[in-house]
FIKOL-285472 format. One record per residue (C-alpha): x, y, z; residue in three letters. Coordinates in Angstrom, 3 decimals, decimal comma, padded with zeros to 6 digits. Layout:
<nodes>
@px = X | py = Y | pz = Z | sefi = ala
...
</nodes>
This chain:
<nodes>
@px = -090,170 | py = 052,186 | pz = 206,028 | sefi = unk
@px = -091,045 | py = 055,295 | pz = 206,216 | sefi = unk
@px = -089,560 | py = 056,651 | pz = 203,348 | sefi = unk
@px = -091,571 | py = 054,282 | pz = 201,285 | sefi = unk
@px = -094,998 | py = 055,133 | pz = 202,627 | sefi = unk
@px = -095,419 | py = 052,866 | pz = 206,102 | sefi = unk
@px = -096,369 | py = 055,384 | pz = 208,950 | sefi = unk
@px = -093,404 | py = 053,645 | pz = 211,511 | sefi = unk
@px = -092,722 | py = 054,883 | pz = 214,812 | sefi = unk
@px = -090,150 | py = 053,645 | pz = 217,590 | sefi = unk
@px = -090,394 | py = 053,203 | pz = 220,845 | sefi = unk
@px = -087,961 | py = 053,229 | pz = 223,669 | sefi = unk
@px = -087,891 | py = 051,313 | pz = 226,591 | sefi = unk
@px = -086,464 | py = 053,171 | pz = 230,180 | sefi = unk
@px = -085,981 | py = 051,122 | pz = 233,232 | sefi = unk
@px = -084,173 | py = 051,892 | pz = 236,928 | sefi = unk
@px = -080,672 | py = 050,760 | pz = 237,331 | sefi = unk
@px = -082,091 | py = 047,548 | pz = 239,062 | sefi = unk
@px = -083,798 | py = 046,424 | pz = 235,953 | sefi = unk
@px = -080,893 | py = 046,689 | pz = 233,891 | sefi = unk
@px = -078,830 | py = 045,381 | pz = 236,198 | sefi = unk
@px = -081,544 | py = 042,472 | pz = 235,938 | sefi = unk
@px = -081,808 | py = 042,124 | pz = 231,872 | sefi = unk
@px = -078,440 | py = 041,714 | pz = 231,394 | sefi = unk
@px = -078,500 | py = 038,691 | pz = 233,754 | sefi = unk
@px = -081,577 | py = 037,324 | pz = 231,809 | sefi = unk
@px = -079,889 | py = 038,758 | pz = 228,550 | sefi = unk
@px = -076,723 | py = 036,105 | pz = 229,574 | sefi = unk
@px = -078,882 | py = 033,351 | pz = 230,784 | sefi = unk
@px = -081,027 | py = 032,908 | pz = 227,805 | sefi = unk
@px = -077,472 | py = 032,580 | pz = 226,036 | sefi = unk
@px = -076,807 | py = 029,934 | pz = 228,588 | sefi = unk
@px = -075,315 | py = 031,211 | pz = 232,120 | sefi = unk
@px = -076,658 | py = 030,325 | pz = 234,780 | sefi = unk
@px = -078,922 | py = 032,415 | pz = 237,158 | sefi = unk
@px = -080,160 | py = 033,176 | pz = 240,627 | sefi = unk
@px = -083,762 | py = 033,360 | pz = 239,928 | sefi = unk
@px = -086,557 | py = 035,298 | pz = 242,384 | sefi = unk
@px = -089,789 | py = 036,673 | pz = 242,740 | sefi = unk
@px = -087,931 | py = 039,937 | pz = 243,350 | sefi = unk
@px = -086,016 | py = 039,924 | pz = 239,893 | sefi = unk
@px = -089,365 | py = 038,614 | pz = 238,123 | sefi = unk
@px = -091,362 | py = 041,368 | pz = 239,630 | sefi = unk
@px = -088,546 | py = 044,635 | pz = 239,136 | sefi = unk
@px = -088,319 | py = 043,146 | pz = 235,240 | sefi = unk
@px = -092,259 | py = 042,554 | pz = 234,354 | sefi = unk
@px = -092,365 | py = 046,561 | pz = 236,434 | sefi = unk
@px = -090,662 | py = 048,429 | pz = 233,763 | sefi = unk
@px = -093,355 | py = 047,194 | pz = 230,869 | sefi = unk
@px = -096,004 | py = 048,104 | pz = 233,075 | sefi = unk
@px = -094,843 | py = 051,406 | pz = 233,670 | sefi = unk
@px = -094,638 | py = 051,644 | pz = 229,784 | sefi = unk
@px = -097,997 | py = 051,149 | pz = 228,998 | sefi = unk
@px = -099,491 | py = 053,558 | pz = 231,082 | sefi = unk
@px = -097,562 | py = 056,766 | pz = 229,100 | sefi = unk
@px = -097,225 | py = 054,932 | pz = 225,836 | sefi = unk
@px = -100,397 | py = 054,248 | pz = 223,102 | sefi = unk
@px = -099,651 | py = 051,444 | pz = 221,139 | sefi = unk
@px = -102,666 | py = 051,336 | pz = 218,310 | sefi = unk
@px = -100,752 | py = 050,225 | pz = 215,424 | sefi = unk
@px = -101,702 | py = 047,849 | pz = 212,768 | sefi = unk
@px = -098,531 | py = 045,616 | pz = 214,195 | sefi = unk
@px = -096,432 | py = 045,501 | pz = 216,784 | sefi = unk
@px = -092,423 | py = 044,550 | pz = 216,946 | sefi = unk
@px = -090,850 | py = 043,983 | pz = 220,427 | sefi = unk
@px = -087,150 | py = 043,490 | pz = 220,407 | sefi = unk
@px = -085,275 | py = 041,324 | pz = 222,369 | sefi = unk
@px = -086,182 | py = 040,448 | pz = 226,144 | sefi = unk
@px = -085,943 | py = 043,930 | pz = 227,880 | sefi = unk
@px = -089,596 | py = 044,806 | pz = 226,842 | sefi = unk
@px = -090,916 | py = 041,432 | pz = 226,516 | sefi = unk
@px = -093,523 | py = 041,506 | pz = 228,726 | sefi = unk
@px = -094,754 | py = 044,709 | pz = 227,220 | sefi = unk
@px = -097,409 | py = 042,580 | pz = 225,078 | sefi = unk
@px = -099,117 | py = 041,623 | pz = 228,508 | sefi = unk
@px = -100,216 | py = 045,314 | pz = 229,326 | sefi = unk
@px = -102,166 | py = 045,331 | pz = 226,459 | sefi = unk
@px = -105,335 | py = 044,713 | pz = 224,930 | sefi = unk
@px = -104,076 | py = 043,334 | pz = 221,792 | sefi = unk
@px = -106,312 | py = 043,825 | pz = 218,872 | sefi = unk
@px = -103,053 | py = 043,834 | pz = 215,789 | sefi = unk
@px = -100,356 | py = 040,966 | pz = 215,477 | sefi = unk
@px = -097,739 | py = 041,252 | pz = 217,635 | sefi = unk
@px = -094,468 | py = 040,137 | pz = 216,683 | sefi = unk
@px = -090,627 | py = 039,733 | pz = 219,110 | sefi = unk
@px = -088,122 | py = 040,104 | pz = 217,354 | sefi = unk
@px = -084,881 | py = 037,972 | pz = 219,422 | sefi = unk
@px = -081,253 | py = 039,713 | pz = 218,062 | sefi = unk
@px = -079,392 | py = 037,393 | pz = 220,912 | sefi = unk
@px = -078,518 | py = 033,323 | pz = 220,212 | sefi = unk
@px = -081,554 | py = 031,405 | pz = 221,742 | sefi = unk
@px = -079,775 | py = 028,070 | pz = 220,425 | sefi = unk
@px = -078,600 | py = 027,092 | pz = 224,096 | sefi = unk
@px = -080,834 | py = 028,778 | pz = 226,790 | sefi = unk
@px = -081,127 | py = 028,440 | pz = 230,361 | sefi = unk
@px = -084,182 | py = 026,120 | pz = 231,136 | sefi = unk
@px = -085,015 | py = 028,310 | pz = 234,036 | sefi = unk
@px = -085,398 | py = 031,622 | pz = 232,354 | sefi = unk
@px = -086,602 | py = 030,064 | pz = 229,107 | sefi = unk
@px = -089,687 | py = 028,435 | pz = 230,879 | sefi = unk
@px = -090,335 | py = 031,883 | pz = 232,072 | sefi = unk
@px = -090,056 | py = 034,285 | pz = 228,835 | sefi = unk
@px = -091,842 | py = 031,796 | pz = 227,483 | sefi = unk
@px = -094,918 | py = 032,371 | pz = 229,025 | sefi = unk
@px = -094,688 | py = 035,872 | pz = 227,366 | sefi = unk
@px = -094,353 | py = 034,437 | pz = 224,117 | sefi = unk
@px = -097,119 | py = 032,136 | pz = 223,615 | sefi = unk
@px = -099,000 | py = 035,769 | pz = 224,091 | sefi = unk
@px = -096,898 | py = 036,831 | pz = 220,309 | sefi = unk
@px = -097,977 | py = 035,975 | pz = 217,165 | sefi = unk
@px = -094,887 | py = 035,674 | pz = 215,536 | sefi = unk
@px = -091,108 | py = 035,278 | pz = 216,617 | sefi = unk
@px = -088,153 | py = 036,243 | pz = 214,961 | sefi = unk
@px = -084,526 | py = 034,980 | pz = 215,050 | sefi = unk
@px = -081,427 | py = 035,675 | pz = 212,824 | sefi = unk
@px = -080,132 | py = 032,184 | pz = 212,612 | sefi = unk
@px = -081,693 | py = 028,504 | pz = 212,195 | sefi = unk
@px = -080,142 | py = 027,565 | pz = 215,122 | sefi = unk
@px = -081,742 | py = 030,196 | pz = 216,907 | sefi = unk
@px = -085,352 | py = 027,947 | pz = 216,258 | sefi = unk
@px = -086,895 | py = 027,048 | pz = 218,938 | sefi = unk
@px = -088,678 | py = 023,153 | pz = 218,809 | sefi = unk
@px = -090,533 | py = 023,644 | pz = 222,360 | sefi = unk
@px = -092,186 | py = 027,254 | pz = 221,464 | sefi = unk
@px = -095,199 | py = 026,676 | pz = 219,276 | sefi = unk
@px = -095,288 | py = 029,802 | pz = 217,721 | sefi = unk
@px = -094,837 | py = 030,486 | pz = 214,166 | sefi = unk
@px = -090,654 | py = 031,499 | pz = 213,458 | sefi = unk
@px = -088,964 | py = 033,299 | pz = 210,588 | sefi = unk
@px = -085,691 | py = 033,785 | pz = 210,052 | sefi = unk
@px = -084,888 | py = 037,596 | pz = 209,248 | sefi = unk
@px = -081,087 | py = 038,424 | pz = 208,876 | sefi = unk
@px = -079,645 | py = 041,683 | pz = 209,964 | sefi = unk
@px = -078,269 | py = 044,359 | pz = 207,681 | sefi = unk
@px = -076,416 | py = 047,715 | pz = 207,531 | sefi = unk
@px = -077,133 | py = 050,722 | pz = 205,999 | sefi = unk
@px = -074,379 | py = 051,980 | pz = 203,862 | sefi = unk
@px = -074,998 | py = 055,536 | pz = 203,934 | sefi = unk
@px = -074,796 | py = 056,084 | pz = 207,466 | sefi = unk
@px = -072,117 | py = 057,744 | pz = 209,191 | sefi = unk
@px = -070,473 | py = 054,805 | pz = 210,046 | sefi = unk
@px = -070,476 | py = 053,133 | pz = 206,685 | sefi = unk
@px = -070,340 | py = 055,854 | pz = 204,075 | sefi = unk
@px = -067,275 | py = 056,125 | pz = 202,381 | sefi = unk
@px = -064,895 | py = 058,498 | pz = 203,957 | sefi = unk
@px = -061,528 | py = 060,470 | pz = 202,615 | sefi = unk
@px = -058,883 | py = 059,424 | pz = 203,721 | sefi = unk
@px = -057,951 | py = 062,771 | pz = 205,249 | sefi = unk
@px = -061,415 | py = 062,020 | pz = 207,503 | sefi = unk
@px = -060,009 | py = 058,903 | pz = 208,537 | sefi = unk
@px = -056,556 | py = 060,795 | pz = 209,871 | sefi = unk
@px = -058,509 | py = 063,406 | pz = 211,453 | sefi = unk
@px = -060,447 | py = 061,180 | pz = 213,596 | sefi = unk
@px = -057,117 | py = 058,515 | pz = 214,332 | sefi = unk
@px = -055,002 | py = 061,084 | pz = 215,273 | sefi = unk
@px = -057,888 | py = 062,684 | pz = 217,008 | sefi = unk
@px = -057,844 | py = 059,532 | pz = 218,874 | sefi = unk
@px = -054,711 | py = 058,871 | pz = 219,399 | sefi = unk
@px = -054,038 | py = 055,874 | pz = 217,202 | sefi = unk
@px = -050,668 | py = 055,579 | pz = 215,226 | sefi = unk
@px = -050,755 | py = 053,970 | pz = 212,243 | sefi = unk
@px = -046,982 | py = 053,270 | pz = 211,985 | sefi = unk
@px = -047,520 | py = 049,346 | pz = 212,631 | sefi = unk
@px = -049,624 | py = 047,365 | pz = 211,356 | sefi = unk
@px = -053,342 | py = 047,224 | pz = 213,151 | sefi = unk
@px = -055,569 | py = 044,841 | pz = 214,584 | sefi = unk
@px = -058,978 | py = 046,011 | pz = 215,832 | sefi = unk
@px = -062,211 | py = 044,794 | pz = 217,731 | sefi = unk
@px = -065,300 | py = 046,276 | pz = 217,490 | sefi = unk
@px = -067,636 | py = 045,620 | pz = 220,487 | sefi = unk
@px = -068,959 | py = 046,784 | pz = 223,811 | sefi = unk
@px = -066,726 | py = 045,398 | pz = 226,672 | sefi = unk
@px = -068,543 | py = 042,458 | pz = 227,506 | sefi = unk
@px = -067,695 | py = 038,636 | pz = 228,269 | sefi = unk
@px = -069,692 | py = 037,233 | pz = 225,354 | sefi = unk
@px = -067,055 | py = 039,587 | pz = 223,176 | sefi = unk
@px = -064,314 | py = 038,158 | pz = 224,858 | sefi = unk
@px = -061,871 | py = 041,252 | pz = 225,232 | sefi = unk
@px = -059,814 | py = 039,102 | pz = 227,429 | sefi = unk
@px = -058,952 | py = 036,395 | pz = 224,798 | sefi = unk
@px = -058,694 | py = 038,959 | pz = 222,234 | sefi = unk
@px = -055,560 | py = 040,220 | pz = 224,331 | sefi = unk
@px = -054,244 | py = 036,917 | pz = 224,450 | sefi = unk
@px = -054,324 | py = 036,052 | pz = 220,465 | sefi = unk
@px = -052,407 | py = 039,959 | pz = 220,283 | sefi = unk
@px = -049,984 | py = 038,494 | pz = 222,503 | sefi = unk
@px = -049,198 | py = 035,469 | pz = 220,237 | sefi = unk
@px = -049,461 | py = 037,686 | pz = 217,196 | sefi = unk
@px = -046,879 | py = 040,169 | pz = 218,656 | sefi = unk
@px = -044,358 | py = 037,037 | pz = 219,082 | sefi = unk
@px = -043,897 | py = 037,141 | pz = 215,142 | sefi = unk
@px = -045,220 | py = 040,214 | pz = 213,919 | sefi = unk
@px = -044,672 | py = 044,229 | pz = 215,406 | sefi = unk
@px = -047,727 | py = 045,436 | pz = 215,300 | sefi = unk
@px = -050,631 | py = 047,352 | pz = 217,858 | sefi = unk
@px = -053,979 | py = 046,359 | pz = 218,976 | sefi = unk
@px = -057,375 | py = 048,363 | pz = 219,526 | sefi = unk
@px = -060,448 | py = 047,612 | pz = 221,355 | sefi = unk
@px = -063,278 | py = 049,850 | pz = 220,832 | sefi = unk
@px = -066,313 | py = 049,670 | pz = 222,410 | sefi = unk
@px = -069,226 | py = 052,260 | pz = 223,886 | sefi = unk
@px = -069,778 | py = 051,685 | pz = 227,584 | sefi = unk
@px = -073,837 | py = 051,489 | pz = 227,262 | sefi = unk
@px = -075,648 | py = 052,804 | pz = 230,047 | sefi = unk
@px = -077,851 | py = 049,858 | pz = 230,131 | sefi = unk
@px = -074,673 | py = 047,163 | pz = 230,565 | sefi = unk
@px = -074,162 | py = 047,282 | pz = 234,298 | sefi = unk
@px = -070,925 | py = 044,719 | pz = 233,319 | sefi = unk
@px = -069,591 | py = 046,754 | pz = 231,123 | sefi = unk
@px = -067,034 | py = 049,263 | pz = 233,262 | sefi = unk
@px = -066,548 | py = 046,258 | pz = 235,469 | sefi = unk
@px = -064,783 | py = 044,330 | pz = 232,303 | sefi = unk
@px = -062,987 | py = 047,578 | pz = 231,130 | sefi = unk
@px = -060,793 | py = 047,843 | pz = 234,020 | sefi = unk
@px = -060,099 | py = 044,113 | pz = 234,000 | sefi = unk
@px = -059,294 | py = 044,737 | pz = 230,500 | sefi = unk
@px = -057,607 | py = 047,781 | pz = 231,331 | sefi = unk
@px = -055,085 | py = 045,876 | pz = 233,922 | sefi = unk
@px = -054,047 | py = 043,187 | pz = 231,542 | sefi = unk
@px = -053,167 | py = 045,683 | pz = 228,739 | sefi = unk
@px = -050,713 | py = 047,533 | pz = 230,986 | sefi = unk
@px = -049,475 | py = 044,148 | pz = 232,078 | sefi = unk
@px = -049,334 | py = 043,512 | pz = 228,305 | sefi = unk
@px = -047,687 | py = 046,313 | pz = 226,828 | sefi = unk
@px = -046,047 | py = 049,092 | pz = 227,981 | sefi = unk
@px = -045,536 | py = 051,022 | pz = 224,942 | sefi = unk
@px = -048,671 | py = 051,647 | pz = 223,895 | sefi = unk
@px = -049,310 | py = 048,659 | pz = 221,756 | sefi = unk
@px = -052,472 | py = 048,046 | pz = 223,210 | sefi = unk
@px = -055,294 | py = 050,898 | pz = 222,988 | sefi = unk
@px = -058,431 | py = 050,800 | pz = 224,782 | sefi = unk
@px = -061,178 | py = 053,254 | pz = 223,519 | sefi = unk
@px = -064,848 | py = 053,827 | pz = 224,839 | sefi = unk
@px = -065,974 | py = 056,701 | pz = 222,813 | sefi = unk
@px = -068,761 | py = 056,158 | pz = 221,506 | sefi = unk
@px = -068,380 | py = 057,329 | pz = 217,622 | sefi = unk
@px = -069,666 | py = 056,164 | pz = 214,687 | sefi = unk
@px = -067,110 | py = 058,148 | pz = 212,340 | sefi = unk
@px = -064,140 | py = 056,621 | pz = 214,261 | sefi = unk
@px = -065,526 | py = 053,083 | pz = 214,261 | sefi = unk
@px = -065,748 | py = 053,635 | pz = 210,172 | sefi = unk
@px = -061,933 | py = 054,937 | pz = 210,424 | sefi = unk
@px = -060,673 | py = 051,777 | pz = 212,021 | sefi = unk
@px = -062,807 | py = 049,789 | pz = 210,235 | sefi = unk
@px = -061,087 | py = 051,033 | pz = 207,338 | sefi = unk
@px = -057,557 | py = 051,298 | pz = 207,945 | sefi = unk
@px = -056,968 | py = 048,342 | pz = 210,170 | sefi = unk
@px = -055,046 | py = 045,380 | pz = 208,544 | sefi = unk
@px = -057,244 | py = 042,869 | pz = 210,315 | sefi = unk
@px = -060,844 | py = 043,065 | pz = 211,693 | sefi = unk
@px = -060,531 | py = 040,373 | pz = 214,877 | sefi = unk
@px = -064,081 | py = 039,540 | pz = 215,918 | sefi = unk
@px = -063,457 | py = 036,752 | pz = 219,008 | sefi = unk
@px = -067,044 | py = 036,372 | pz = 220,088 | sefi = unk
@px = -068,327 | py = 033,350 | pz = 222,350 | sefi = unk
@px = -071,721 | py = 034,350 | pz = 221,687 | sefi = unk
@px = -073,004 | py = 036,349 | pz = 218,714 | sefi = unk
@px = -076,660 | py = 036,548 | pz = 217,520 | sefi = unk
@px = -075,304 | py = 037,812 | pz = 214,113 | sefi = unk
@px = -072,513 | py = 040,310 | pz = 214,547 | sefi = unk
@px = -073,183 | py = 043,190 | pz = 212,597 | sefi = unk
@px = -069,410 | py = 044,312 | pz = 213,024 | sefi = unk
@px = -068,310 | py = 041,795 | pz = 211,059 | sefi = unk
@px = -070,892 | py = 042,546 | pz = 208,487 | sefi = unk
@px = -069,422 | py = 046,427 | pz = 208,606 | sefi = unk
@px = -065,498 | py = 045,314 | pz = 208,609 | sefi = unk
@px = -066,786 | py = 043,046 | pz = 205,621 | sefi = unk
@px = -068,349 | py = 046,112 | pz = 203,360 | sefi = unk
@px = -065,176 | py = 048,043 | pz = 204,250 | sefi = unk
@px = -062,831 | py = 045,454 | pz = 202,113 | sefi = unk
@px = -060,987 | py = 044,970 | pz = 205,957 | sefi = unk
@px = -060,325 | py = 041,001 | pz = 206,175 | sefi = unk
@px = -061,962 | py = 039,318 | pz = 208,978 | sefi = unk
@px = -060,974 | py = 036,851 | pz = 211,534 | sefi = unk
@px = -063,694 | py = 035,738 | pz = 213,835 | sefi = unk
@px = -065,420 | py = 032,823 | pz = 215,799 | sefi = unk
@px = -067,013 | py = 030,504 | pz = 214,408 | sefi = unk
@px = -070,516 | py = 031,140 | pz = 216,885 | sefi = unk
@px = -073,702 | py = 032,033 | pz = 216,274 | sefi = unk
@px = -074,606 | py = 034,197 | pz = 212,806 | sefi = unk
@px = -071,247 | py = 034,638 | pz = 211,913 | sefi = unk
@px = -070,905 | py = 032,030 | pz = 210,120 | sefi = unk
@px = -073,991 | py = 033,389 | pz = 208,125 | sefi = unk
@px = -071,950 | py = 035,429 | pz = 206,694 | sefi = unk
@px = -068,425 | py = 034,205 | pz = 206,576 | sefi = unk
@px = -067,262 | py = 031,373 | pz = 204,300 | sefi = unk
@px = -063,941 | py = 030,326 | pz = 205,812 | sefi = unk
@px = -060,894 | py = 030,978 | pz = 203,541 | sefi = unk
@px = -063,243 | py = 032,603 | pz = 200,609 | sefi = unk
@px = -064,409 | py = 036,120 | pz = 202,328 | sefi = unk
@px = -062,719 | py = 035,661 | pz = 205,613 | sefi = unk
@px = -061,098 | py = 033,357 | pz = 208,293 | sefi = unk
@px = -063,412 | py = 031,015 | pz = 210,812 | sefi = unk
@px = -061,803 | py = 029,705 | pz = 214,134 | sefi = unk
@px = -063,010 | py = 028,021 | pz = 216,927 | sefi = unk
@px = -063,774 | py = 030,717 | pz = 220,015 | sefi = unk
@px = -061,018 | py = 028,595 | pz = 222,346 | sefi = unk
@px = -058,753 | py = 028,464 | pz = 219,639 | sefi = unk
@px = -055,979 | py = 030,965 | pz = 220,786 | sefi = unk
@px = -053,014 | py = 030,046 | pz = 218,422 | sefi = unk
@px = -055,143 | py = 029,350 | pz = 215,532 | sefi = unk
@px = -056,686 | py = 032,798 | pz = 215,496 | sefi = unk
@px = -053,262 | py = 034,305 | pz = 215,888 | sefi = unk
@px = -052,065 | py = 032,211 | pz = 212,721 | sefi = unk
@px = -054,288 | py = 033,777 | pz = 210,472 | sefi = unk
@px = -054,298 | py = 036,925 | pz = 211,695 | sefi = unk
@px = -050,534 | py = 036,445 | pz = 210,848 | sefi = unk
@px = -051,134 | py = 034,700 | pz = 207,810 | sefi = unk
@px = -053,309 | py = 037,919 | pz = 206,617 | sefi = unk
@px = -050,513 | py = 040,391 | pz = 207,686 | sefi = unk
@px = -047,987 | py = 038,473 | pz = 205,983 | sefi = unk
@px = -050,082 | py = 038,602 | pz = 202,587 | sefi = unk
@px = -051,211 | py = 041,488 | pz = 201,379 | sefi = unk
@px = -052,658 | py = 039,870 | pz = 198,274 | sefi = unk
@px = -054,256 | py = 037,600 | pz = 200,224 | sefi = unk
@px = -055,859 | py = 039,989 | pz = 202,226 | sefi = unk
@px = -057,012 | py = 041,882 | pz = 199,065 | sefi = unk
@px = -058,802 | py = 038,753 | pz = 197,485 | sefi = unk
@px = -060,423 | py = 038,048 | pz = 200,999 | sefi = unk
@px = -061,168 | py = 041,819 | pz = 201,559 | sefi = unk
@px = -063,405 | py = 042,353 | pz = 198,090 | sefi = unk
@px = -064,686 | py = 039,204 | pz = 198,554 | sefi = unk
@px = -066,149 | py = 040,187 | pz = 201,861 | sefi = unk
@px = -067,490 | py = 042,954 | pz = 200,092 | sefi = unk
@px = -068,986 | py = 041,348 | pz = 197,900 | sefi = unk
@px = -071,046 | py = 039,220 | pz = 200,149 | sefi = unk
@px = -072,715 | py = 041,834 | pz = 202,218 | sefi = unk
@px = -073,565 | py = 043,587 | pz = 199,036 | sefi = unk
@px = -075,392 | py = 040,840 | pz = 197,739 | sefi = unk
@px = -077,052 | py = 039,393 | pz = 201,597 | sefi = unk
@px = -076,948 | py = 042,106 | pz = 203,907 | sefi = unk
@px = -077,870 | py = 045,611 | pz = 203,236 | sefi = unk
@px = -080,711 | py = 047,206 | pz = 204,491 | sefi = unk
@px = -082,813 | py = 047,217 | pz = 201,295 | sefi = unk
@px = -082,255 | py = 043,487 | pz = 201,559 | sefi = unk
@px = -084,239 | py = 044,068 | pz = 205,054 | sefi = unk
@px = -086,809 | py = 046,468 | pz = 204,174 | sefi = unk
@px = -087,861 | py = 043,645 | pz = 201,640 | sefi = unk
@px = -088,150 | py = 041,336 | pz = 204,596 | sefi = unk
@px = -090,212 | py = 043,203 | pz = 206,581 | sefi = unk
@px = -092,516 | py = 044,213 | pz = 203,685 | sefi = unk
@px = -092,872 | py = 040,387 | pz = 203,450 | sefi = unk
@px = -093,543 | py = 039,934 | pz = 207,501 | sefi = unk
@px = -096,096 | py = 042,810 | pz = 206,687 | sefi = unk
@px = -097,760 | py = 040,762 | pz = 204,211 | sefi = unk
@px = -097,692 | py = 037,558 | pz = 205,873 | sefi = unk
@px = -099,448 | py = 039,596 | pz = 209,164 | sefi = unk
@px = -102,618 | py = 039,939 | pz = 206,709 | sefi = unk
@px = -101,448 | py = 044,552 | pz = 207,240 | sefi = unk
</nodes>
């Protein structure tokens, strides 16, 4: 946006350990846990946005909050521009608890944004568009990249490439499923020899996140014990474009996913795709055209086709450009600049 003229700036959002520790239990409940809900938790997560306003100006001709962390930002404020919250996380099954409650925040917006129709909300009367994610293909981790790049950084890491390879992109956290990922390898390895790798950041603000890794960690020396399973943390863009590139299959074994932007990268790579059918995936994947759909539960199923894909290399191909194909068309970031220049317009800026 700023390349084009609009005067954008970004703001980030700090917190304590107690309020992240707090967001990702409201992050999980608004995609339908359960939670233990008190005055303490409501107080330490409304704390952090008041602490923002008093060493941030915000006098903008609009204002985009996203997701719940800095929700209550807008209440700090004397608004005098539209304010809009922009939700990347599936709102389609929400705890009624913490719903009611970041609700109350959002009859404040003037706007509210969600990447999937199911994501629309009946009970919030507040005006909501649909805006899809995209991916910039000239970052590092989409650009195209030499092959010799992509050695450098697998051997750098560790990761043979004598077998055929099955990867995951995503931090190491239930919704991703890491566990059931290492059960569809499993069923995978009974017919074909080949090596799994999870990759995922450990982000400072997912309290849950080192807890799962070891869990993770246990069952893949349970698993495996030559090396067949490969659990990586780093966080590195050039890497994640490496794998993205050279694995035979991109497994994406979400339970919930607001869009999945992983699959969208896998996808502009030409890597064939076998993911859940939750959330915006589906958005993007037509199943047996650009990519494979299975049910989140479905163990065996997911195995087949990762199978199937292995087993086919023409197959794979067709699905692979396909995949391309799609995200060139729906989900690239001038695709998204055009949206928001539309949101602009709409918001009378």
């Amino acid at each position: 946006m700023n390349d084009i003229g609009i005067n954008t700036g970004w703001r980030i959002l700090h917190g304590s350990a107690d309020f992240y520790t707090i967001t990702k239990k409201f992050h999980n409940a608004l995609q339908g846990e359960s939670i233990n809900f008190t005055e303490m938790k409501k107080d330490l997560y409304q704390q952090a946005s008041e602490d923002f306003h008093v060493y941030n100006r915000i006098d903008h001709d609009a204002v985009l909050i996203h997701d719940p962390q800095p929700l209550p930002i807008i209440k700090y404020y004397k608004k005098s521009q539209p304010w809009v919250w922009r939700c990347h996380i599936d709102l389609s099954n929400p705890n009624p608890e913490i719903w009611n409650f970041v609700k109350k925040f959002l009859l404040r917006y003037d706007q509210v944004i969600v990447s999937d129709t199911k994501y629309l909300r009946e009970d919030l009367p507040v005006e909501q568009t649909i805006i899809q994610p995209a991916i910039d293909p000239l970052t590092p981790k989409n650009m195209d990249l030499p092959e010799a790049v992509q050695d450098q950084y697998l051997e750098k890491f560790h990761i043979p490439t004598d077998k055929p390879l099955i990867t995951q992109i995503s931090r190491f956290d239930k919704w991703k499923d890491p566990i059931g990922v290492m059960k569809v390898f499993e069923e995978v390895k009974k017919e074909t020899d080949c090596r799994l790798v999870l990759c995922g950041s450990m982000a400072a603000d997912d309290p849950e996140g080192q807890e799962i890794f070891e869990t993770v960690q246990r069952q893949a020396g349970e698993l495996t014990d030559n090396g067949d399973v490969i659990l990586i943390t780093s966080e590195n863009n050039i890497l994640v474009n490496a794998l993205q590139r050279r694995s035979d299959v991109i497994m994406q074994k979400s339970l919930r996913e607001g869009f999945g932007l992983t699959v969208t990268e896998a996808l502009w790579k030409r890597t064939p795709v076998v993911a859940s059918c939750v959330g915006g995936i589906p958005t993007q994947i037509t199943d047996g055209e650009n990519g494979f759909l299975v049910q989140p539960d479905d163990i065996k199923g997911m195995a087949d086709r990762i199978i199937q894909l292995l087993d086919d290399q023409k197959l794979a191909e067709q699905i692979g450009n396909r995949g391309r194909d799609v995200v060139k068309e729906k989900f690239l970031i001038t695709r998204l600049l055009s949206d928001h220049l539309d949101l602009l317009h709409d918001l009378q800026i």
